[in-house]
CHARMM internal coordinates of N, CA and C (Angstrom, degrees):
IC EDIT
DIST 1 N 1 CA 1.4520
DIST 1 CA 1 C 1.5268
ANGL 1 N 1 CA 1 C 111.25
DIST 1 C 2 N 1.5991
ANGL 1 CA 1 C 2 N 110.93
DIHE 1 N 1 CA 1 C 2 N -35.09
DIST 2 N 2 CA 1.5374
ANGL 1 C 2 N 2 CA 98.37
DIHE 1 CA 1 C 2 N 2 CA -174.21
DIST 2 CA 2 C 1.2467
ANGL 2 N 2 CA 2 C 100.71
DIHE 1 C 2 N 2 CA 2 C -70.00
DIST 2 C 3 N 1.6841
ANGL 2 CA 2 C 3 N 117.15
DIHE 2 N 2 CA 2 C 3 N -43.36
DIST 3 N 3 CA 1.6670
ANGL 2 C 3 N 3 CA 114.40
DIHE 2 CA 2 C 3 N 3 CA -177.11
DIST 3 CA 3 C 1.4498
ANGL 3 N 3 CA 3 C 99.01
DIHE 2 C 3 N 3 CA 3 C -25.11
DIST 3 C 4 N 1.4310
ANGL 3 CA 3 C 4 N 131.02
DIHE 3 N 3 CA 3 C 4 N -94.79
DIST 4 N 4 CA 1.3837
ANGL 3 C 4 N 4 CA 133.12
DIHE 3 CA 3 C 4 N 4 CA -155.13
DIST 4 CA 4 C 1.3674
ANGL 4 N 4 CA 4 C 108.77
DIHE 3 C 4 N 4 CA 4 C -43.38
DIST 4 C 5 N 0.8935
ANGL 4 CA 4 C 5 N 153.50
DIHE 4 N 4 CA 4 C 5 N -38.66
DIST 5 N 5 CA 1.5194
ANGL 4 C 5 N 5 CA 155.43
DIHE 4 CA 4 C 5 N 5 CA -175.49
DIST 5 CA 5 C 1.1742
ANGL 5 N 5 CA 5 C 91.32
DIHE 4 C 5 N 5 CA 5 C -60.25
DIST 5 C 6 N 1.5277
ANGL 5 CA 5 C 6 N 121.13
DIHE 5 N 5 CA 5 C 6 N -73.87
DIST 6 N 6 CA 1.7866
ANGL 5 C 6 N 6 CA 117.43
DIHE 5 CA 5 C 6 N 6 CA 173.51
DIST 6 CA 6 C 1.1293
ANGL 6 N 6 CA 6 C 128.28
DIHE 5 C 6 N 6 CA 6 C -20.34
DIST 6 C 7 N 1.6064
ANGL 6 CA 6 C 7 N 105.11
DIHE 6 N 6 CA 6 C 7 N -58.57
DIST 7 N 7 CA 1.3809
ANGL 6 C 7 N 7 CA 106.70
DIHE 6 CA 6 C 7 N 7 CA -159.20
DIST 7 CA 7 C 1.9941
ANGL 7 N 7 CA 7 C 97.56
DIHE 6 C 7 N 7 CA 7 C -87.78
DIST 7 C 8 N 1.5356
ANGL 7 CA 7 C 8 N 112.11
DIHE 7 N 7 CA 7 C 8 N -20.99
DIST 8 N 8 CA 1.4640
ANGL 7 C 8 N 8 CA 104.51
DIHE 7 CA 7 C 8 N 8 CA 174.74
DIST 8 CA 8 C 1.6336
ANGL 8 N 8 CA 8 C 115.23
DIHE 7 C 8 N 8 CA 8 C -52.44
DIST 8 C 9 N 1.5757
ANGL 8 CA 8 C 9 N 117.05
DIHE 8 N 8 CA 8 C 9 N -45.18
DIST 9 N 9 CA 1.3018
ANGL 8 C 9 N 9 CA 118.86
DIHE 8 CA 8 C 9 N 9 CA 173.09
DIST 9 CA 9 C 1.5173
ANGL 9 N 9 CA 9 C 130.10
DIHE 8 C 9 N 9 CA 9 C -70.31
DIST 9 C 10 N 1.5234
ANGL 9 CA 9 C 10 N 125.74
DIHE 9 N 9 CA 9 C 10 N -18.86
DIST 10 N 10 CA 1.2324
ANGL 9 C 10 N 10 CA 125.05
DIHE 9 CA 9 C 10 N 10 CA 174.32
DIST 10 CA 10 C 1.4227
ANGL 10 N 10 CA 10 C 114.05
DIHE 9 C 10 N 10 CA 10 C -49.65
DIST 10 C 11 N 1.4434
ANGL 10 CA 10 C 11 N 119.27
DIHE 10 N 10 CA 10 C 11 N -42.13
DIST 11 N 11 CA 1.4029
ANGL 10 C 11 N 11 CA 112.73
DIHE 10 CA 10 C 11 N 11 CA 172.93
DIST 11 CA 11 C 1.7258
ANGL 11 N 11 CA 11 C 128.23
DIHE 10 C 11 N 11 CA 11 C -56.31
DIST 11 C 12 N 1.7818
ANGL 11 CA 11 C 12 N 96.75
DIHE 11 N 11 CA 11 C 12 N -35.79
DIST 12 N 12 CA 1.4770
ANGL 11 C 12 N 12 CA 98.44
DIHE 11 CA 11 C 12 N 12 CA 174.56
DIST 12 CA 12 C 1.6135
ANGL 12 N 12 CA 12 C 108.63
DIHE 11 C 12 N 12 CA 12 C -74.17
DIST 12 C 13 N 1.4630
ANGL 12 CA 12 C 13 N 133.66
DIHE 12 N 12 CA 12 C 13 N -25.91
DIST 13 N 13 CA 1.2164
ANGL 12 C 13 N 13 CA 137.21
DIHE 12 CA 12 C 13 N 13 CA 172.72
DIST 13 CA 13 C 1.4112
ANGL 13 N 13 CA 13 C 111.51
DIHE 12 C 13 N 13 CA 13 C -54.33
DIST 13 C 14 N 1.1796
ANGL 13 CA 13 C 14 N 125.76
DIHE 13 N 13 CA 13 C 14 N -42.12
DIST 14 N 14 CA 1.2711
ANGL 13 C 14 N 14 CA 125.78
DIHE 13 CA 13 C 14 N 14 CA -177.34
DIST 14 CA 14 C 1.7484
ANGL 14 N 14 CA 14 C 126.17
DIHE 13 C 14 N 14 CA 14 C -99.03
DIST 14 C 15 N 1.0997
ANGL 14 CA 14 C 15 N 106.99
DIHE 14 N 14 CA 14 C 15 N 1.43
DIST 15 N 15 CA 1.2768
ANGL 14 C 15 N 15 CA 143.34
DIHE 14 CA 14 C 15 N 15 CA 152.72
DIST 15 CA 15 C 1.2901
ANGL 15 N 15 CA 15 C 118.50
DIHE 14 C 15 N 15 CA 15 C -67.47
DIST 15 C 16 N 1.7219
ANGL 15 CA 15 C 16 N 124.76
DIHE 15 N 15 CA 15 C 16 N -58.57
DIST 16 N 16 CA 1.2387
ANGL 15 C 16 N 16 CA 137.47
DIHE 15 CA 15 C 16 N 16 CA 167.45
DIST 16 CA 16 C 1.6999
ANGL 16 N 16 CA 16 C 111.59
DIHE 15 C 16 N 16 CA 16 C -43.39
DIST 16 C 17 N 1.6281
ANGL 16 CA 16 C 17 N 86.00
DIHE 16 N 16 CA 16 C 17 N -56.53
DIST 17 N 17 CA 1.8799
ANGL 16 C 17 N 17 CA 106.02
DIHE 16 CA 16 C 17 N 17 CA 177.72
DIST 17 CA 17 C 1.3400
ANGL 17 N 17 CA 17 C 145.91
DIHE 16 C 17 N 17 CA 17 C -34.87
DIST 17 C 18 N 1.9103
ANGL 17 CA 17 C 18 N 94.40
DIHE 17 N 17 CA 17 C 18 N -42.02
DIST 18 N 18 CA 1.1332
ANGL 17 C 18 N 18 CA 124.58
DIHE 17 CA 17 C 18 N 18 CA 152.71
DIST 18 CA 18 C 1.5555
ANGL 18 N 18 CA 18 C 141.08
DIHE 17 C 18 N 18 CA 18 C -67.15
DIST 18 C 19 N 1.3875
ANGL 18 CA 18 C 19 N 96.77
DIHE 18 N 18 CA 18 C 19 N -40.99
DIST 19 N 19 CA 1.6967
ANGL 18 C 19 N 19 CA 113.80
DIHE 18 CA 18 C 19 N 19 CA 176.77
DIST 19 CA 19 C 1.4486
ANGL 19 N 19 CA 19 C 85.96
DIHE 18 C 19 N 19 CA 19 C -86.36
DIST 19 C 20 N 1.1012
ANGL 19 CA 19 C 20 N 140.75
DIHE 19 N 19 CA 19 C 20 N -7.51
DIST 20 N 20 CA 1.7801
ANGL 19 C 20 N 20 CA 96.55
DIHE 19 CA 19 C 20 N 20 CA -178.88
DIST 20 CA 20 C 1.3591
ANGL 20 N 20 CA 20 C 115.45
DIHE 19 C 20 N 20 CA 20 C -92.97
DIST 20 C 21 N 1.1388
ANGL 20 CA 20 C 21 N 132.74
DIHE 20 N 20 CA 20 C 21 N -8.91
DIST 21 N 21 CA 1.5704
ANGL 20 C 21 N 21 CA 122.20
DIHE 20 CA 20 C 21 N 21 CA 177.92
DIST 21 CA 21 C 2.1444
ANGL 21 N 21 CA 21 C 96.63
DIHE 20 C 21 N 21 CA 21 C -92.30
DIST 21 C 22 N 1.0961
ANGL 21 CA 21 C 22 N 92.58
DIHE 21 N 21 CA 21 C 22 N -23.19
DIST 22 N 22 CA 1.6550
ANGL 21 C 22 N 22 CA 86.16
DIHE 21 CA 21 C 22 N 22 CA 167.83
DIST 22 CA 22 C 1.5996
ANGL 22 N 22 CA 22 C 104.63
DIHE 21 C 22 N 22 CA 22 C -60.15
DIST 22 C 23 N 1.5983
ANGL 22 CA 22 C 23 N 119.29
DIHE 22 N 22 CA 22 C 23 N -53.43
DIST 23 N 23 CA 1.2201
ANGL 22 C 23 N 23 CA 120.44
DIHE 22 CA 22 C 23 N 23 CA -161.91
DIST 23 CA 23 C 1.5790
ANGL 23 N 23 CA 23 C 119.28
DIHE 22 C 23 N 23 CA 23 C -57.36
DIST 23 C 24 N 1.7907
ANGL 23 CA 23 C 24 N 102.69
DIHE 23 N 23 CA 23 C 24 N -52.32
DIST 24 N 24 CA 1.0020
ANGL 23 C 24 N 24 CA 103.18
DIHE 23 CA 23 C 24 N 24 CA 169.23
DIST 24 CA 24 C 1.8700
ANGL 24 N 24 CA 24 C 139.79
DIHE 23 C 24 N 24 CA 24 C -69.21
DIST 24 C 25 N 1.4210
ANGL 24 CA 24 C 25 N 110.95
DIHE 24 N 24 CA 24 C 25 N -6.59
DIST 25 N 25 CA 0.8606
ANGL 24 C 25 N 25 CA 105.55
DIHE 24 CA 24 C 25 N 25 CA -169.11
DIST 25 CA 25 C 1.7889
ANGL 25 N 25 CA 25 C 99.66
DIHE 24 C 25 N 25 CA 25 C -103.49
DIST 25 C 26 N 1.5485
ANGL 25 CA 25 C 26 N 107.44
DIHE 25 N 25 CA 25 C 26 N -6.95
DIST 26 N 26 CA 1.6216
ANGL 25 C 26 N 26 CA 89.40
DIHE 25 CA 25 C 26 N 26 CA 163.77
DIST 26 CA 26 C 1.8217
ANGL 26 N 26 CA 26 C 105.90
DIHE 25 C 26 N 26 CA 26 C -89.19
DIST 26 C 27 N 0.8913
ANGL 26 CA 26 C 27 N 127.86
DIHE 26 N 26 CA 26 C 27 N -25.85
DIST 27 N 27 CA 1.4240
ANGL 26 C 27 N 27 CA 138.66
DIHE 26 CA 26 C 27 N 27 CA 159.75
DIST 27 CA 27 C 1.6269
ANGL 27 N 27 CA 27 C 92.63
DIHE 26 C 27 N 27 CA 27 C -30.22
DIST 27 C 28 N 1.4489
ANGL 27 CA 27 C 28 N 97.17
DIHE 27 N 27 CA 27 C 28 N -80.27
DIST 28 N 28 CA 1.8377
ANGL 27 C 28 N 28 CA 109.05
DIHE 27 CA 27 C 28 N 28 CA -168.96
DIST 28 CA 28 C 1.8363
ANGL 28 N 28 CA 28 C 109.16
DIHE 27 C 28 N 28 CA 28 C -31.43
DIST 28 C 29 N 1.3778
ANGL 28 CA 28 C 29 N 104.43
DIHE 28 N 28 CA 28 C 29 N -39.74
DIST 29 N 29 CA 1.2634
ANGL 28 C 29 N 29 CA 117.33
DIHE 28 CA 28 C 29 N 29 CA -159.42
DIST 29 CA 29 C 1.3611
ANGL 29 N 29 CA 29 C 112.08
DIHE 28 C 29 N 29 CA 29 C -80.65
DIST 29 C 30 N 1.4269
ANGL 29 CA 29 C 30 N 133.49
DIHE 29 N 29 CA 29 C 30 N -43.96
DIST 30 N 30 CA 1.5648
ANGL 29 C 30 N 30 CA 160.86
DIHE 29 CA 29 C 30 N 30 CA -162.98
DIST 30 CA 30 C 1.7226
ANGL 30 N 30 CA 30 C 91.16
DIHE 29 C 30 N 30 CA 30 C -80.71
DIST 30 C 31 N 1.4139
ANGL 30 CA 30 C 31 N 115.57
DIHE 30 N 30 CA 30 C 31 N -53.40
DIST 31 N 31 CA 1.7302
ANGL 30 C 31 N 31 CA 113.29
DIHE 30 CA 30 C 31 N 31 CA -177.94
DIST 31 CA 31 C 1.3750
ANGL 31 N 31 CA 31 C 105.34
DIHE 30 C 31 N 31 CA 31 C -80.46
DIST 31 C 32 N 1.4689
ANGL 31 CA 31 C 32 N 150.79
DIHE 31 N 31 CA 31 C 32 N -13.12
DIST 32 N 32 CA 1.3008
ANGL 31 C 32 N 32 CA 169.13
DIHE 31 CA 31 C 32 N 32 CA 159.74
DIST 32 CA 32 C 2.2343
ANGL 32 N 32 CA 32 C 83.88
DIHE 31 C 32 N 32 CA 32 C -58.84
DIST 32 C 33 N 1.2225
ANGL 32 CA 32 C 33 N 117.46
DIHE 32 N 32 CA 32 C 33 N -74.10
DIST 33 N 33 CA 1.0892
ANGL 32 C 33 N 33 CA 102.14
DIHE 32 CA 32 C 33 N 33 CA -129.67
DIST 33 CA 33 C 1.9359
ANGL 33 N 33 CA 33 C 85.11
DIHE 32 C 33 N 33 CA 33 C -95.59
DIST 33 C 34 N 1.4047
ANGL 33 CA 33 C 34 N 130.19
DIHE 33 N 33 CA 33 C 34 N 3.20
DIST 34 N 34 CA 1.6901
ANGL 33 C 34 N 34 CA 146.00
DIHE 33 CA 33 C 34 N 34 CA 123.25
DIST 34 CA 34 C 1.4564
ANGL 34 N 34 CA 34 C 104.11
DIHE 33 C 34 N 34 CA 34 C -15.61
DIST 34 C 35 N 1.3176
ANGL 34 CA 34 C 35 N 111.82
DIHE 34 N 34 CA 34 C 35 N -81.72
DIST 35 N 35 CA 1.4542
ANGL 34 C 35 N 35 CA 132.95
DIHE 34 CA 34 C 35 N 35 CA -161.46
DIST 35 CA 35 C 1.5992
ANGL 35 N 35 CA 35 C 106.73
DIHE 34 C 35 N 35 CA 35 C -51.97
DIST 35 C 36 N 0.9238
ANGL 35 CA 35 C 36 N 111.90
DIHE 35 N 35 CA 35 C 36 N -66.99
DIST 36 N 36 CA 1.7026
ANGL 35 C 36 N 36 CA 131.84
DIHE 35 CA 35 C 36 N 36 CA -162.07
DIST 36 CA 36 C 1.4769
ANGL 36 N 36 CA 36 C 99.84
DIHE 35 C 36 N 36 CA 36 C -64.94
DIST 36 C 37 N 1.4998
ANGL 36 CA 36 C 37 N 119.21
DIHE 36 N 36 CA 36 C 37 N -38.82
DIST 37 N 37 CA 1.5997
ANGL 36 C 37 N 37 CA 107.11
DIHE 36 CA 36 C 37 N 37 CA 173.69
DIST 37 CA 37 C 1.6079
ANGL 37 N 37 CA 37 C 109.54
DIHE 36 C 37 N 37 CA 37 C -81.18
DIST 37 C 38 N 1.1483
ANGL 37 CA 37 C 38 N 118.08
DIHE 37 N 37 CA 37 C 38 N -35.54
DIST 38 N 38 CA 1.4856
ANGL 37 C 38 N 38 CA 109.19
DIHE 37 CA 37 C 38 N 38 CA 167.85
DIST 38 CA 38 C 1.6890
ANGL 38 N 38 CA 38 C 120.35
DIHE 37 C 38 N 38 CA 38 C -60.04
DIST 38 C 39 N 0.8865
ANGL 38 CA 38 C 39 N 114.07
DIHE 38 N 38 CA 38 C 39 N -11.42
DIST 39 N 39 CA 2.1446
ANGL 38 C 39 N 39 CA 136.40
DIHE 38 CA 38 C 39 N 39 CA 165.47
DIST 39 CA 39 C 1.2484
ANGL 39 N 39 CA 39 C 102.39
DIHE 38 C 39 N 39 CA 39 C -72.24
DIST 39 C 40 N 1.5673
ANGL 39 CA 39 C 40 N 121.64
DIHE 39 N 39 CA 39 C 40 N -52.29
DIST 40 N 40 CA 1.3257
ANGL 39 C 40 N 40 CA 132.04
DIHE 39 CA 39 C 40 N 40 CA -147.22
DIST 40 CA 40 C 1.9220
ANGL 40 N 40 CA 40 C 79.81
DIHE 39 C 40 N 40 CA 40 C -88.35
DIST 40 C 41 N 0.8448
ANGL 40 CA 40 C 41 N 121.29
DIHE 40 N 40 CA 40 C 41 N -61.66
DIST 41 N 41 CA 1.8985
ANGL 40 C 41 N 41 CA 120.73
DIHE 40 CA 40 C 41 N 41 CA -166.09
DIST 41 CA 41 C 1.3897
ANGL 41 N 41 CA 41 C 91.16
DIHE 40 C 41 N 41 CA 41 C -59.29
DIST 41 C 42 N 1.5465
ANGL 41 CA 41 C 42 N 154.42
DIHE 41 N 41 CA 41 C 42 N -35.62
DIST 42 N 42 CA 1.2029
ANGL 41 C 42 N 42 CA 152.97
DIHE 41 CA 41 C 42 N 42 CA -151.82
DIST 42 CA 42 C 1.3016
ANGL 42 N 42 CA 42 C 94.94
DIHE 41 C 42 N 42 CA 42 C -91.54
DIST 42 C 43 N 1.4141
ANGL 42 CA 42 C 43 N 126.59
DIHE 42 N 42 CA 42 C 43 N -35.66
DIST 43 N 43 CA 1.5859
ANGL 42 C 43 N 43 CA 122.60
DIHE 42 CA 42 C 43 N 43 CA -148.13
DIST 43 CA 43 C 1.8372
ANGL 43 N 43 CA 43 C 76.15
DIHE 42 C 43 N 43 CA 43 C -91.60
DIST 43 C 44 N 1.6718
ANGL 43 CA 43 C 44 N 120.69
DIHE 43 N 43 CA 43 C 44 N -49.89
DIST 44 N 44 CA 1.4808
ANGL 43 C 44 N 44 CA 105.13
DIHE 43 CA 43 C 44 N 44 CA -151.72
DIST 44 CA 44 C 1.4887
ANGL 44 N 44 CA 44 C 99.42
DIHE 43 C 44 N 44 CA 44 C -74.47
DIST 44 C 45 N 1.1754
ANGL 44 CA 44 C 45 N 122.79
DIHE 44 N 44 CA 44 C 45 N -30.71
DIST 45 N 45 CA 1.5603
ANGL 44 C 45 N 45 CA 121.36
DIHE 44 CA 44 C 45 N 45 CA 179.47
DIST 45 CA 45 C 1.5485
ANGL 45 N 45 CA 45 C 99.83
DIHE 44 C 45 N 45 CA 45 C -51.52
DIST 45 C 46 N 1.2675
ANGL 45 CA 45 C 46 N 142.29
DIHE 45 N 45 CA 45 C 46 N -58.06
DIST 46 N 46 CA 1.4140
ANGL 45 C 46 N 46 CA 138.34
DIHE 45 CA 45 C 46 N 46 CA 161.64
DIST 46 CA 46 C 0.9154
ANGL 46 N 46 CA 46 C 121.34
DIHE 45 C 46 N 46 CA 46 C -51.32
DIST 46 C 47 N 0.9471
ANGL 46 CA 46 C 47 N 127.95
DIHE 46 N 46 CA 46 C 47 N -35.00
DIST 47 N 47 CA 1.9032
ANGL 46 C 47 N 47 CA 127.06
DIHE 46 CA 46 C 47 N 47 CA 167.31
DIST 47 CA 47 C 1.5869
ANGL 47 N 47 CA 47 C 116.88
DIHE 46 C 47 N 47 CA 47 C -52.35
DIST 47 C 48 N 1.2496
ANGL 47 CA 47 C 48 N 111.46
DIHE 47 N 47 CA 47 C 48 N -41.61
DIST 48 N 48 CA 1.3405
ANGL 47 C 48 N 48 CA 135.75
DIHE 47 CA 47 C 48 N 48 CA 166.23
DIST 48 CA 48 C 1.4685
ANGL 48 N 48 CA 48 C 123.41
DIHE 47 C 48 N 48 CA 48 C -36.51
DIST 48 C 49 N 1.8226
ANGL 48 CA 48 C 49 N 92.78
DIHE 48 N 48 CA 48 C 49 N -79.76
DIST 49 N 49 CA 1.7744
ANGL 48 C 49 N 49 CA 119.33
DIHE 48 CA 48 C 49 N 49 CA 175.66
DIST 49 CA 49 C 1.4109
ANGL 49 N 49 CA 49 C 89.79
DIHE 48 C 49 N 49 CA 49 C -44.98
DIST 49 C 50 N 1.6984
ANGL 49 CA 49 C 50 N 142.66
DIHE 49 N 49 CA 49 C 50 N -60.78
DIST 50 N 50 CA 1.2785
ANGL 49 C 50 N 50 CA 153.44
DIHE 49 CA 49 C 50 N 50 CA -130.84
DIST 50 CA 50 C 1.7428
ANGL 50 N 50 CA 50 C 81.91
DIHE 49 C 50 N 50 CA 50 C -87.04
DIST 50 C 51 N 1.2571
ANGL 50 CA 50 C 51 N 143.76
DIHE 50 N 50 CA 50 C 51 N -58.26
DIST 51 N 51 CA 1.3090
ANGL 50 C 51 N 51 CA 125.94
DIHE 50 CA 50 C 51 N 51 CA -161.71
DIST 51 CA 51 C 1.6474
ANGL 51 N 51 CA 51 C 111.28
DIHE 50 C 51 N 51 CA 51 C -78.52
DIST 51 C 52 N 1.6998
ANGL 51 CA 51 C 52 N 118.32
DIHE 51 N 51 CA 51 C 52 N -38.03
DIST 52 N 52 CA 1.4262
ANGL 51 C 52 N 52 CA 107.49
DIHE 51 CA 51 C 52 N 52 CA 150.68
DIST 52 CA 52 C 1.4731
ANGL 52 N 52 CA 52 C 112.46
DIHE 51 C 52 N 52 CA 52 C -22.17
DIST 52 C 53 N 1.6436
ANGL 52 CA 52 C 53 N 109.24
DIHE 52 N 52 CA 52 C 53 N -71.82
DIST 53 N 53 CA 1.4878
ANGL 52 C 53 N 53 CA 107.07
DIHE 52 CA 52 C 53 N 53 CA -142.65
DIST 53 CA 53 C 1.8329
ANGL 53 N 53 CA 53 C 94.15
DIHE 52 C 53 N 53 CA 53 C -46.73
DIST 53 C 54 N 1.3404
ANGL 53 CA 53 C 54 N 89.32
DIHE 53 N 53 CA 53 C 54 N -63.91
DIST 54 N 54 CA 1.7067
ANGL 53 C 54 N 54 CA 107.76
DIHE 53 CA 53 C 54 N 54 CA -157.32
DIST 54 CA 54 C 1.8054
ANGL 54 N 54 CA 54 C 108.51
DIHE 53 C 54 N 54 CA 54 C -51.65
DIST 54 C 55 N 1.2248
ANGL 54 CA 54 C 55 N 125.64
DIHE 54 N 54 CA 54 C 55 N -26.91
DIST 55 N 55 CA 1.4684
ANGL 54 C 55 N 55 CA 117.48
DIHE 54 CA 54 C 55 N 55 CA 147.06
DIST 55 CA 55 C 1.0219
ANGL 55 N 55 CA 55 C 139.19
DIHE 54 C 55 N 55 CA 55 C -54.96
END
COOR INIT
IC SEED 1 N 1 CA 1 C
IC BUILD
């Protein structure tokens, strides 16, 4: 009886196996593209202060 339980889940195990480098790498991608606009608001907020000054 445990056999079948085993062998019922191997399919979801390898299922898991597959989706997880899918999962993480849109993860990877979504916090990648987080980062770079919070850079992009940091750089123009300084861009800013920098044209004050120089006026």
């Amino acid at each position: 009886m445990s056999n079948d339980i085993f062998f019922s889940i191997i399919p979801l195990l390898t299922l898991l196996i597959y989706l997880a480098p899918v999962v993480f790498i849109i993860w990877f991608l979504l916090r990648f593209l987080k980062i770079q606009t919070e850079k992009n608001e940091i750089l123009r907020s300084i861009d800013k202060k920098l044209n004050k000054l120089g006026n």
